[in-house]
N, C-alpha and C positions, 0 to 999 in steps of 0.2 A: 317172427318175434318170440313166439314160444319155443323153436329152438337155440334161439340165443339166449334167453334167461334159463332155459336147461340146464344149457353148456355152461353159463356162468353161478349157476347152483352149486355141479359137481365141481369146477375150479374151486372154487368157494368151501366146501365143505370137504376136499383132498387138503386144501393148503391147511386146513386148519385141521385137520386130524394128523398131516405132516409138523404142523409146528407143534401139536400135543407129543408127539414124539422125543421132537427135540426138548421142550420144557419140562417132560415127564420125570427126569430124572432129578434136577434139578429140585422141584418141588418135593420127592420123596428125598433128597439130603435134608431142607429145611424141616421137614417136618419130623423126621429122626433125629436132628441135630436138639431137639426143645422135646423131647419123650425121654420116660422112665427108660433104664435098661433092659427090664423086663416087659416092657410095651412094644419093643423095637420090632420083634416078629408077629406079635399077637392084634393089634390094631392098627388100623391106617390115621385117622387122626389122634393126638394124644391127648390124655383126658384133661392132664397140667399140662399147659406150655410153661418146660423148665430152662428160662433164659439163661439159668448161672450155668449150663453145660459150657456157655461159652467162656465162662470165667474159669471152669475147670478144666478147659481143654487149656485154654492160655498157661495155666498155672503148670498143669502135666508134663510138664519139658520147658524148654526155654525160645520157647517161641520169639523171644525179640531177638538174641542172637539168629535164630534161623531167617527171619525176615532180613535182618542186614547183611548174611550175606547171602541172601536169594538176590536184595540190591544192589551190592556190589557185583556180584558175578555179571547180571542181567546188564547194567550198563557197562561193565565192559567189554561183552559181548556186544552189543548193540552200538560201542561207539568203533569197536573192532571192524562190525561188520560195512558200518556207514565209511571207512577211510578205506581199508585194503579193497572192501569190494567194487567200493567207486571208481579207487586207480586201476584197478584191473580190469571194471568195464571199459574205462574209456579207453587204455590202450586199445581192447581190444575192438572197441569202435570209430577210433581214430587214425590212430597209430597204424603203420608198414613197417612191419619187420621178419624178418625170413620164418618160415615157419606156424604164422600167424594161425591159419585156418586148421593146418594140423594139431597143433597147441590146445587151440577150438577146441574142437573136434574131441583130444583126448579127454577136456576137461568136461565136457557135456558126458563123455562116458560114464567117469568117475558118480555118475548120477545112478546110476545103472547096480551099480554095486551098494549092497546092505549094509547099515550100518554096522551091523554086526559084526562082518568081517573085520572091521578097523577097530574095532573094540580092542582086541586083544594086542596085536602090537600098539597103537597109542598108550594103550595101559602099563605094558613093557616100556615106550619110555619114558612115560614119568616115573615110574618106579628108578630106571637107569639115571635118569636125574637129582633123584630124590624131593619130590614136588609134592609124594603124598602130604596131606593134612592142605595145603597153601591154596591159597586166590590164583596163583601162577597151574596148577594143574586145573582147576574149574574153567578159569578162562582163556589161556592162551590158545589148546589145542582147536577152541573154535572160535577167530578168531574173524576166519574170515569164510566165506559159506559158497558155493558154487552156484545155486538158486538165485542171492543176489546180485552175486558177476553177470551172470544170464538175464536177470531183469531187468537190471540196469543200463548194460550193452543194449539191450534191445529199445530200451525207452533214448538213451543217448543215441543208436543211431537217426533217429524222427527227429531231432533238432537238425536245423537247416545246418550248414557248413556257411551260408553267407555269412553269418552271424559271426563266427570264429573269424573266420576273413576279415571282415571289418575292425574285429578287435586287435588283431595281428597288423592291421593296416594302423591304427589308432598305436601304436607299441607296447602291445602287449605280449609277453610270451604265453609259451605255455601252458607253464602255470598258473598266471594270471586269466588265462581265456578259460582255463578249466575251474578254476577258484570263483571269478567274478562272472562268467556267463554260465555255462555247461550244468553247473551244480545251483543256482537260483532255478535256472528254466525246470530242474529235473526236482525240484522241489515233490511233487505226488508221488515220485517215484519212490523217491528215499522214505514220504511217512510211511508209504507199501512199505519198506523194508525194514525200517524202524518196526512196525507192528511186527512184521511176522519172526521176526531178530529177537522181540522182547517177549511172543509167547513163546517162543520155543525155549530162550531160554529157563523163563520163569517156569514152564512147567517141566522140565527134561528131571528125569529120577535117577536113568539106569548109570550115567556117568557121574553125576555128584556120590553116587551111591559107591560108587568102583573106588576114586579117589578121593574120598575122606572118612576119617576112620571114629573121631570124636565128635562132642555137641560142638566143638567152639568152632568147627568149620561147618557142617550138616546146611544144609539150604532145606527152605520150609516143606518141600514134597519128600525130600528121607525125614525129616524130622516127623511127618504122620505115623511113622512105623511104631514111633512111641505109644500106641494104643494098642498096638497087635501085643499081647501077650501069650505066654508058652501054652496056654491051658486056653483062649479065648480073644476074644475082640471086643473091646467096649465101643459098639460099633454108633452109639448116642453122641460120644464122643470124640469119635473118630470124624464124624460128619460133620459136626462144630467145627473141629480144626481143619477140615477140608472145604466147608464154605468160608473160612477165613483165609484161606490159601486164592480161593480161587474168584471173591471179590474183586481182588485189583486188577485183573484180566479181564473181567466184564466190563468192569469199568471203563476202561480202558477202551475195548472197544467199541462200545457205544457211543464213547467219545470222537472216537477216531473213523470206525466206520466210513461215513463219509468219503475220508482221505484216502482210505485203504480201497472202493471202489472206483474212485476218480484213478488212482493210480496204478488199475489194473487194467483199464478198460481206456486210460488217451495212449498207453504203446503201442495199442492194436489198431490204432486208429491212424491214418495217416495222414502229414500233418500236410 
């Protein structure tokens, strides 16, 4: 009995020294985001909490252009990733055709490889297109994601085939057994995917950064750069606009949570 309340002590007091970890940062952005400028290095709580930071951060750039099209981009990435990635899971969990497992195969490579690398030719050709400044360079080149094809594929092969069967026997093709059965059942999968579509895109810098060059395109994580200046960081300020960045992401998934567990943990599961 006293080594199991031990054991459940130090659990108890890891997790919560681990989730101080995690929380840690967060609370010193709130607490810099409401301090003087000259407090930001010199004390940990602030003497005044200054709420108008966040009215001056808003003001400091054109933060409602950067939020719209942080949402535009984000949902059309997000409705990108839920179409191309579904059709290219289920072929490839359905479907016979020559080649199939090679195809595979190359496409789970492609994972392997750094962003990085694809940086530069991607950026070569919207340049050759002439895309900079446009919603068409933000969203097209991700459009559709190899992570989702792989989740998907995998949660779609755990649906029974009776089921299609039956629908095909009832006259359905398809399209119709993919539309009306395949994409209802796989419902968790897709919120999984929906989440992780919507923070990547909402937070990603280095590629809105590459391909736009003014405020009326900028998405709200280049548009923070507005605080860096030549000589300094108003970094009181900087934090304001980055716990306003990074509010509907939490949001979000606290919300979702749930969904995003359910739908990582019934593909591994057999049905």
């Amino acid at each position: 009995m006293n080594e199991t309340r031990v054991t459940r002590c130090v659990r108890h007091v890891l997790l919560v020294a681990g989730s101080f970890t995690v929380v840690a940062p967060f609370l010193w952005m709130l607490l810099t985001s409401v301090k003087k400028r000259s407090e930001v290095f010199t004390t940990v709580l602030p003497t005044e909490w200054h709420w108008e930071n966040y009215v001056r951060a808003w003001q400091a750039a054109p933060f409602g252009r950067y939020y719209l099209n942080s949402i535009l981009m984000t949902l059309g990435i997000v409705i990108g990733h839920l179409v191309l990635d579904s059709l290219a899971a289920y072929a490839f969990a359905r479907l016979n055709f020559p080649g199939k497992k090679l195809l595979f195969f190359v496409l789970l490579s492609t994972m392997m490889v750094p962003t990085f690398v694809t940086i530069i030719p991607a950026f070569s050709i919207i340049v050759t297109l002439g895309w900079i400044d446009t919603y068409s360079a933000l969203i097209v080149p991700r459009l559709a994601d190899v992570f989702g094809i792989v989740l998907l594929r995998q949660y779609f092969s755990t649906i029974p085939m009776e089921l299609e069967d039956a629908a095909r026997i009832d006259g359905c093709n398809r399209v119709q057994v993919f539309v009306k059965i395949v994409l209802p059942l796989a419902r968790p999968a897709l919120a999984t995917l929906t989440i992780f579509a919507t923070l990547f895109a909402w937070n990603d810098f280095l590629w809105p950064l590459l391909v736009t060059n003014g405020d009326e395109m900028r998405t709200i994580q280049v548009g923070l750069t507005a605080f860096q200046g030549r000589y300094g960081t108003s970094w009181h300020l900087l934090m304001a606009g980055t716990l306003m960045a990074t509010v509907p992401t939490i949001i979000m998934f606290l919300f979702f949570q749930r969904s995003l567990i359910r739908g990582l943990t019934s593909g591994g599961v057999k049905q």
